[in-house]
N, C-alpha and C positions, 0 to 999 in steps of 0.2 A: 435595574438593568440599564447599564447605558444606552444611547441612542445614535444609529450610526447612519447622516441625512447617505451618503453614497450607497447601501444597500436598500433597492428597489424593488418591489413586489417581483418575480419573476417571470410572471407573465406578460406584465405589461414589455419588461424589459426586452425580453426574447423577442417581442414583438416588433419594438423600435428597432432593434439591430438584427432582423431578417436573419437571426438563429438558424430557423425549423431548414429543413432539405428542402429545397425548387422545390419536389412534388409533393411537398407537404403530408409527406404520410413515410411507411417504415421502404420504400422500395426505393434504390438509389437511380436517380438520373441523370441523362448523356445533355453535358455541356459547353459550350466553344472554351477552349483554354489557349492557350501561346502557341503557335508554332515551333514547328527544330526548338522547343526546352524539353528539358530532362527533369523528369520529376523524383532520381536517386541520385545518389551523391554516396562519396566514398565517406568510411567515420573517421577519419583521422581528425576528429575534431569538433566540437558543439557545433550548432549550423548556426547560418547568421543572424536568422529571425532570435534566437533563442538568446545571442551576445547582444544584441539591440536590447533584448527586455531584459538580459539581467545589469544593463549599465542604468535601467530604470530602476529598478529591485536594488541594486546594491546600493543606491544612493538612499532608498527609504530603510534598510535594514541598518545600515550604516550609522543610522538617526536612533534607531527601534534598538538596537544592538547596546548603543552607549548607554540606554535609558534604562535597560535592564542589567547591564554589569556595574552600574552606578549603584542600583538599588540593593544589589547580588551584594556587592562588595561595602558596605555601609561603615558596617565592625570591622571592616582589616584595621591593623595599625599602618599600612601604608598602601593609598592607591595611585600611587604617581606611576605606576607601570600604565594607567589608563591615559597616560598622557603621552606615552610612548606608540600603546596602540591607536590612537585616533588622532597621530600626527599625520598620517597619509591615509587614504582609503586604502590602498591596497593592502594594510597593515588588519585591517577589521576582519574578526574571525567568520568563514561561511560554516553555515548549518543548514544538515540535513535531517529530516526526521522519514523513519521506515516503519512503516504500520502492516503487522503480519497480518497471513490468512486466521482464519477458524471460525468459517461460518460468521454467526450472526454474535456468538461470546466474542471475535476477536472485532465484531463496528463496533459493540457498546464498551466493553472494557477498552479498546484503542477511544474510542470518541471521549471517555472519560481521562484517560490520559494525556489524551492532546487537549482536553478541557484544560488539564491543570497549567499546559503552559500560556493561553490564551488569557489576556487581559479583557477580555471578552465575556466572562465566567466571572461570576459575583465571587469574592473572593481567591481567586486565585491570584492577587496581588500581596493579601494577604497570608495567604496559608498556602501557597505555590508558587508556581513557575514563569507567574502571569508576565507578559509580557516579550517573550521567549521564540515564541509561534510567530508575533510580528519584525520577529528580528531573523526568521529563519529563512531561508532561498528556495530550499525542494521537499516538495510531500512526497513519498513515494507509498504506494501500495498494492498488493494482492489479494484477491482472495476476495475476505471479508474484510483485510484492510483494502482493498480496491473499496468496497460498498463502501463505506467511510469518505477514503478521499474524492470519490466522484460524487455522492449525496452532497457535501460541502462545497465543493468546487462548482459543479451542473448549477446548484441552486444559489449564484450567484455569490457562491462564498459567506455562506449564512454560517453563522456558530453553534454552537453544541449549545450553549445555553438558550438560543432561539427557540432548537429542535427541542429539549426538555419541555420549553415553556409552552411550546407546541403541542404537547401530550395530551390527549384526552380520550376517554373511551367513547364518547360520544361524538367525537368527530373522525369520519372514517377517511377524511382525505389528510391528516395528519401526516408528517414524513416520520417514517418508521412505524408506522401504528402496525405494529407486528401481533396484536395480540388475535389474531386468527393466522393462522397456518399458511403458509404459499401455496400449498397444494389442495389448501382448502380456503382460500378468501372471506367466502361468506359464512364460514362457520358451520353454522348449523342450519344456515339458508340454505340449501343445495342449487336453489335455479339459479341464485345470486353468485356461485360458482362455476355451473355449469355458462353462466352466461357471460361470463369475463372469460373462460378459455376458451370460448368458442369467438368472441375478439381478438382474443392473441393469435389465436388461426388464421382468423380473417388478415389480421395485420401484416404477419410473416409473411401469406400467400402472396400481399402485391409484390411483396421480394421475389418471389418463386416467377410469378406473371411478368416481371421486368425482366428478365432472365439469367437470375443470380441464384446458385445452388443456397439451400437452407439445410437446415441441422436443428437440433433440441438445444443447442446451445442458444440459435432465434429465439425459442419456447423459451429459454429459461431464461434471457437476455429481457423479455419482454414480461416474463411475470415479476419477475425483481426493479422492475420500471414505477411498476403500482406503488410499492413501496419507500423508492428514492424521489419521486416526481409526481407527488400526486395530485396535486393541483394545476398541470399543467393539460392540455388535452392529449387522450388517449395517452398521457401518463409518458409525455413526450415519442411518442413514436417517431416523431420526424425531428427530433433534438439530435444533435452531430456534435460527436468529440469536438470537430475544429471550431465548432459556434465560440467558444472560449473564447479566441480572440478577438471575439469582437464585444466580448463584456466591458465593460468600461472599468470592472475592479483588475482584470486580468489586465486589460491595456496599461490601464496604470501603474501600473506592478503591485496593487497594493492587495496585494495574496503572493504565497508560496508557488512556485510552478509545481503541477500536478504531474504524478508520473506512476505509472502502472504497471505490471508486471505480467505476461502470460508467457510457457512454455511450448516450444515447438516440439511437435510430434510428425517425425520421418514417416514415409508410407510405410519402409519394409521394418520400423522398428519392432519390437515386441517388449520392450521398458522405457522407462523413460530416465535416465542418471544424469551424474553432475555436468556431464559433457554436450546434454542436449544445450541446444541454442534458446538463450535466454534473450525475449524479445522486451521492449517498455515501448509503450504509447504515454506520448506527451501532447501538447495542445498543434503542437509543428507538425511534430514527424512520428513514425514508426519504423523500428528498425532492432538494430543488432549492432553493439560493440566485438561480439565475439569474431574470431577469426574465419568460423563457418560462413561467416555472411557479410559482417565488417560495412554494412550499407545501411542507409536507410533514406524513407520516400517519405515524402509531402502526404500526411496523415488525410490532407482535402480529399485530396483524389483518389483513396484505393476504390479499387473495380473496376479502371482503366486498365483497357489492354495494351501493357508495353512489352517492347524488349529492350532488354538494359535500359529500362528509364523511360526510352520516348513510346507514347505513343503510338500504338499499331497504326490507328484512321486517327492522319495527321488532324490536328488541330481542333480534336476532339475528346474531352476529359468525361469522368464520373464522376458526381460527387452525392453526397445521402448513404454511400454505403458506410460510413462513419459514424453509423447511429452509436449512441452513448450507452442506452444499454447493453445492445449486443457487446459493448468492448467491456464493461463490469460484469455482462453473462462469460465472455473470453478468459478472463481473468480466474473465473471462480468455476469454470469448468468440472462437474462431478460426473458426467454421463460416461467419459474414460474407461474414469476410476471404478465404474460400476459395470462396466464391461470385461475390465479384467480381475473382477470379484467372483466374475459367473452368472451374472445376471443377464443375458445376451437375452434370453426369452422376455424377462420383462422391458427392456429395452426394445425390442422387435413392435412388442405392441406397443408403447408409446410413438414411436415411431409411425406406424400405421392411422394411429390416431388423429397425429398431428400435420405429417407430412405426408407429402404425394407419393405417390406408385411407383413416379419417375425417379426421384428421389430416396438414390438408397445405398449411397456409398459416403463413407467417412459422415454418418451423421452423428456419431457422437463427439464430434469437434468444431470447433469453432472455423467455418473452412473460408478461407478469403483468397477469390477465385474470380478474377484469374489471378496470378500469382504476381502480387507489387514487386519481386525481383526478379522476376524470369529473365535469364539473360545476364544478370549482373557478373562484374568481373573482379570484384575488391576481395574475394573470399579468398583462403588460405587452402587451396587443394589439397592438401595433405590431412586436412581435417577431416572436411565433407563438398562435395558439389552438390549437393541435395534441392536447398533451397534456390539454385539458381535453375536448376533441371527441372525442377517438378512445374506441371502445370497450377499447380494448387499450393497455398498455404496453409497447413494442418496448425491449431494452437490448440492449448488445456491449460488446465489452473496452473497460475506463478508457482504455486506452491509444490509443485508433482514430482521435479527432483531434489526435492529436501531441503530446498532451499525455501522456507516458507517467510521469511523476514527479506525483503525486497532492497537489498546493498545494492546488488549490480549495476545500477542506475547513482547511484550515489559513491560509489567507489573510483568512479571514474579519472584518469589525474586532471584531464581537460575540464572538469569540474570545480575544482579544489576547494573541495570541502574538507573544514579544520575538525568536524566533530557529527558524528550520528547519533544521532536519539532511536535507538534500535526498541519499539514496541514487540515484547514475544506475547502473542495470546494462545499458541499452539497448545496441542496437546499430547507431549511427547509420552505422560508417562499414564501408567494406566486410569489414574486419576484426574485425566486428564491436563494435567499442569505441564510447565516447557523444563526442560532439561538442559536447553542449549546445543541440543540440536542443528537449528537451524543453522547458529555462529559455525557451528562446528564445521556443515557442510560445507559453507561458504569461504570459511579457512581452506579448506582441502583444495579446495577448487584451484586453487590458485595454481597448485602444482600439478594441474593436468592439461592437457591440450587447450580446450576452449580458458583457461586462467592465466595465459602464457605473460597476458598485458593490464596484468590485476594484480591488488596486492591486500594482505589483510592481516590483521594482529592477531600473535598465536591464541588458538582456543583451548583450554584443557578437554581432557576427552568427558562426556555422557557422565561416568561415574564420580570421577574428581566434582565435576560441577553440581553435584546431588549433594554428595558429601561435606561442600565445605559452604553449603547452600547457597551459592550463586543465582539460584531461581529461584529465592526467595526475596531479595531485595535488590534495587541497583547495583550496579558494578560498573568499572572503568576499564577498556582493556585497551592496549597499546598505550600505556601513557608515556612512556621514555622510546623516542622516537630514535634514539642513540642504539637502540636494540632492533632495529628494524630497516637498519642498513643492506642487508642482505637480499631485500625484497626487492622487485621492480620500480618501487617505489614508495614514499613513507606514506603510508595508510592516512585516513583520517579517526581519532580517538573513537572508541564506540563506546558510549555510554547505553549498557544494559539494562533495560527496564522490564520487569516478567510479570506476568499474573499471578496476582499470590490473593489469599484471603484474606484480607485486611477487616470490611465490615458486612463480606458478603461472601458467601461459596459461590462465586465466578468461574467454575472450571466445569461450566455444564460443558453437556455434549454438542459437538459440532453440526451436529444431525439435529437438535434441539429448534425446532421452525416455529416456535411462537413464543410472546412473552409476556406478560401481562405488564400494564403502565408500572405498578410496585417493583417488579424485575428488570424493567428497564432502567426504574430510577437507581435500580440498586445496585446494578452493572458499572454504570458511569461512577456511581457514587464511586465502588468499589476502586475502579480505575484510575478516578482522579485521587485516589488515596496510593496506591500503588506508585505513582510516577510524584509520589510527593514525600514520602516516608510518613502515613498515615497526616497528611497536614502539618508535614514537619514536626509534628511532635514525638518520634522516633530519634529524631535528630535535627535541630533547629537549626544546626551548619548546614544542614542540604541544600541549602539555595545557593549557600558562598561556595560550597566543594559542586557544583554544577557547572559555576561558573568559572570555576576554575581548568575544569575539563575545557568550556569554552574557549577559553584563550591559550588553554595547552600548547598547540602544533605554534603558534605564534608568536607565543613567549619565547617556545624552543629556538627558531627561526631568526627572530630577531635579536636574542642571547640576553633579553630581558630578566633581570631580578627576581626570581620566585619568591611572592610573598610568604611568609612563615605561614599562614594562615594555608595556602595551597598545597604545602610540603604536609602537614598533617591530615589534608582530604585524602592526598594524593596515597598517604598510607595507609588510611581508613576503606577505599574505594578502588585505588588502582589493583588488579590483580599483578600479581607478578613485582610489586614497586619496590625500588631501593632508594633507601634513602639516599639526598644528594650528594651526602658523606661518602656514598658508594661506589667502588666504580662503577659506569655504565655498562660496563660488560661482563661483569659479572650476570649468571645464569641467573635466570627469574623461576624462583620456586615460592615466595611467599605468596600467602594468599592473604585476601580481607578481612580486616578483623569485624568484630559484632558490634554496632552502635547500639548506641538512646536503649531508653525504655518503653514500655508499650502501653501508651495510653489513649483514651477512647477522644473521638474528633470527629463530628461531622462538618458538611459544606452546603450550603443554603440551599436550597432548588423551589422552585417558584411551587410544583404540584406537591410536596412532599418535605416532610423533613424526618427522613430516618435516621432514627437512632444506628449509632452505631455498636458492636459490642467491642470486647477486646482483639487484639489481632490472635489469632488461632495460631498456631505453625502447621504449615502446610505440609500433609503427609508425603513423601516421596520413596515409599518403597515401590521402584519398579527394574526393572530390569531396564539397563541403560544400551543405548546401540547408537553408535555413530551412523548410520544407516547412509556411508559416504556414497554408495553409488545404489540404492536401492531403486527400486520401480515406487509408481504409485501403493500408497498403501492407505486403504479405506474400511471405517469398520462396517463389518459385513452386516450386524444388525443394522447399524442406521440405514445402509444402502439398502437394504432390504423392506425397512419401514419406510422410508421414502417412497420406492417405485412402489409398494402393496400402496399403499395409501394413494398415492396420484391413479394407479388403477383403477381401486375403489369409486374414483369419482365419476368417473363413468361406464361404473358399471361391469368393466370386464375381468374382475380376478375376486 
């Protein structure tokens, strides 16, 4: 494993750069900030802090970028196009990579994924993508890809192959040592359980005692801590989103900028659809591209009481309500979802359990109170005034209107990103595996109120994408940007990556809260075979046809020479692709054809080395549903064995 002197123990580090919240624990505190400033701003545009650090980031990916299209591109018979794209910076392709929800299968299968592209990962230089991660601009995630990108990020930008080598069942401050249950820590200890939620009580309450409404999203915000920060005290209680900034890998841009994904929930809504306001936390800010809201506030300070931005008691800020977990508990919100299942009784008692008497409205959300826009005036009246009326900020899981792969952040034009690495770990179909769904909803979106200023490459529908097995291996979609004229703007390529069974049955259930160290290795394993076509040995072009996605939008752009070698990825991989012989405007109805053969690969891992077997083809008899405007939908047994079991532990069901 290499050695990398810039990643530092994390405690120490937090330590030097005064991370933790003023009051050092999970309750945020009132502190002098600037006079007459405004802490919103209208979106018509990345904020400035964020253009500062990607003119740092662009110069190091710039470097990271050539390093891996040089290695990508070895076999062409011609790379002089790379002398065309790294004659100007502004010529170098940006990348985005989107890490879905699904629980705890979509951190281990995504962390295996994003293994493959990291030069970080013993072999993945060789038998992946390596290299790719360090060339890329933005992480985004939900869900359980939020668990992912904030573990990696929070912990100073540590790698997947750190956290593997990190595995032990005998060390229980290990990050991700999942092998007891969340709702049961100490296993088969019981005081060992009882005596860590009755911590997490203790810790929410100084929030309650400062005078900040709490929710089970604190509870679940604070037990998912144990597991992403475990070495830090109380499992970072007093670790703040904004501390980022002050890492010296983040300052230096030498990491991806992180971005997360939760959804807004209206007082008087009763579903949640594509049109809810899609909100992302970044290390800056917090806010909304959508029309509903079109704003976003200095992530430092929410629990500041302002209007329109400033202020109530001038010259007086909050800061500490930006604890890290609570925003990876925001993200992955299930208490909702379990509410509009019919579980309101077992929720009541948790409830009871955990929070006060006083306390007893909108606790199954994530409520951020007072409201960081109250007041704001950038929003599109015709949509909603909701978020600027309400005293409160309602959020729930990214993933709740169907959008569980986290674009919205990466789609942006003020971004301009050439190419997304779209991770699906969903589980669309009843076996749990993705259908493309998510792409799906994210297509539609465009064409509805809140997608008026977004654009995205067509997705075939649910059944098409079963049928010509799009979910079972990579795919390319939007590659002829000459067809996507019509949009608000030309997209960036999305290279589709799914969960599929390669050396492991990775389609557990989402609901599935523990793992043993073998399952976990097996997950990654899995993963990092999935976002590589079994170690390339499915198809040993897969590195050059990646890259060739990569400089896609830019070759286009610039009117660069398309290597021969790209034109035949481009037909193997693009959905929809015609050849260059073709006209451009001719209707896109082909699909991908079948590569490589399927032969067995494993990838080194310091605790393990599992065999792998043949890849299986992955079953997809389900009934397919674009589920364009659906409400949450949660299976009722899991939510049901959750709340029975967190009951269980003390005692009352």
């Amino acid at each position: 494993m290499k050695s990398y002197s810039w990643i530092l123990p994390l405690t120490a580090f937090i330590q030097a750069t005064n991370a933790w919240s003023p009051s050092d624990s999970y309750a945020p505190t009132e502190v002098s900030c600037e006079r007459n400033g405004t802490l919103t701003r209208n979106a018509t545009g990345i904020s400035n802090d964020e253009q500062a650090w990607l003119e740092k980031r662009d110069a190091i990916t710039e470097n990271a970028m050539k390093t891996f299209l040089t290695r990508a591109t070895a076999n062409f018979s011609d790379t002089s196009f790379l002398d065309s794209l790294f004659e100007n910076s502004s010529y170098v392709p940006r990348v985005g990579i989107a890490a879905s929800g699904g629980g705890y299968r979509a951190m281990l299968s995504g962390a295996g994924m994003l293994a493959a592209f990291d030069n970080r990962t013993r072999g993945a230089n060789e038998n992946g993508l390596g290299g790719l991660l360090q060339a890329t601009t933005y992480l985004s995630g939900l869900s359980g890809g939020n668990w992912l990108v904030g573990t990696l990020a929070w912990n100073n930008w540590t790698s997947i192959q750190d956290i593997i080598d990190g595995f032990d069942d005998s060390n229980t401050t290990s990050i991700w040592d999942i092998s007891n249950s969340i709702i049961s820590p100490g296993g088969e200890n019981d005081t060992y359980t009882t005596e860590r939620f009755a911590l997490i009580k203790e810790q929410i309450n100084t929030k309650y005692e400062a005078g900040y409404n709490i929710s089970l999203v604190d509870v679940w915000g604070r037990a998912l801590s144990y597991y992403f920060f475990p070495d830090l005290k109380n499992a970072g209680d007093a670790l703040t989103w904004s501390s980022l900034r002050d890492f010296d890998v983040f300052q230096s841009a030498s990491m991806p900028l992180p971005i997360v994904v939760a959804d807004n929930k209206y007082p008087d809504d009763t579903q949640i659809t594509l049109n809810t306001t899609v909100f992302e936390f970044n290390p800056f800010e917090m806010g909304s591209w959508d029309p509903s809201l079109h704003s976003f506030t200095d992530v430092k300070y929410l629990g500041t009481n302002v209007s329109n931005g400033i202020p109530t008691d001038e010259g007086k800020c909050v800061v500490g309500f930006d604890n890290t977990g609570f925003f990876l508990g925001a993200s992955s919100d299930i208490f909702y979802g379990a509410l509009l299942e019919g579980y309101s009784t077992y929720i009541n008692v948790i409830e009871k359990e955990f929070l006060t008497a006083n306390q007893s409205v909108n606790t199954e959300f994530a409520i951020f109170s007072p409201n960081p826009f109250k007041d704001t005036k950038y929003y599109d009246s015709s949509v909603t005034s909701s978020n600027s009326d309400s005293d409160s900020l309602l959020l729930v899981d990214g993933g709740s209107d169907g959008q569980d792969i986290p674009f919205i952040p990466l789609l942006q034009e003020e971004r301009a990103v050439d190419a997304i690495f779209a991770f699906d770990n969903g589980d669309d179909t009843t076996e749990n595996w993705p259908n493309g769904t998510a792409l799906i909803n994210t297509y539609q979106r465009q064409f509805m109120p809140q997608g008026k200023n977004m654009a995205f490459p067509y997705i075939p529908d649910a059944t098409t994408f079963v049928e010509q097995g799009l979910n079972q291996k990579p795919t390319f979609f939007g590659c002829d940007s000459s067809n996507l004229t019509s949009l608000s703007y030309i997209p960036p390529l999305i290279v589709y990556i799914p969960n599929a069974e390669y050396s492991y049955a990775s389609n557990t259930s989402t609901f599935t809260l523990s793992y043993s160290l073998q399952e976990r290795l097996d997950m990654v394993q899995n993963g990092f075979e999935a976002a590589t076509r079994k170690n390339l040995t499915e198809d040993s072009d897969f590195l050059s046809c990646v890259s060739c996605a990569v400089i896609r939008r830019k070759q286009e752009k610039l009117n660069i020479t398309l290597p021969s070698e790209c034109e035949r990825c481009f037909q193997n991989y693009c959905y929809g692709y015609k050849s260059v012989n073709v006209s451009a405007s001719s209707t896109n109805t082909s699909s991908p054809s079948t590569q490589g053969s399927k032969t067995n690969y494993t990838v080194s891992s310091a605790k393990a080395d599992a065999s792998s077997s043949a890849f299986n083809t992955v079953s997809t008899t389900t009934t397919a549903s674009a589920k364009a405007n659906a409400a949450i939908s949660l299976s009722s047994n899991g939510i049901l064995s959750y709340l029975s079991a967190l009951l269980c532990i003390f005692g009352m069901f």
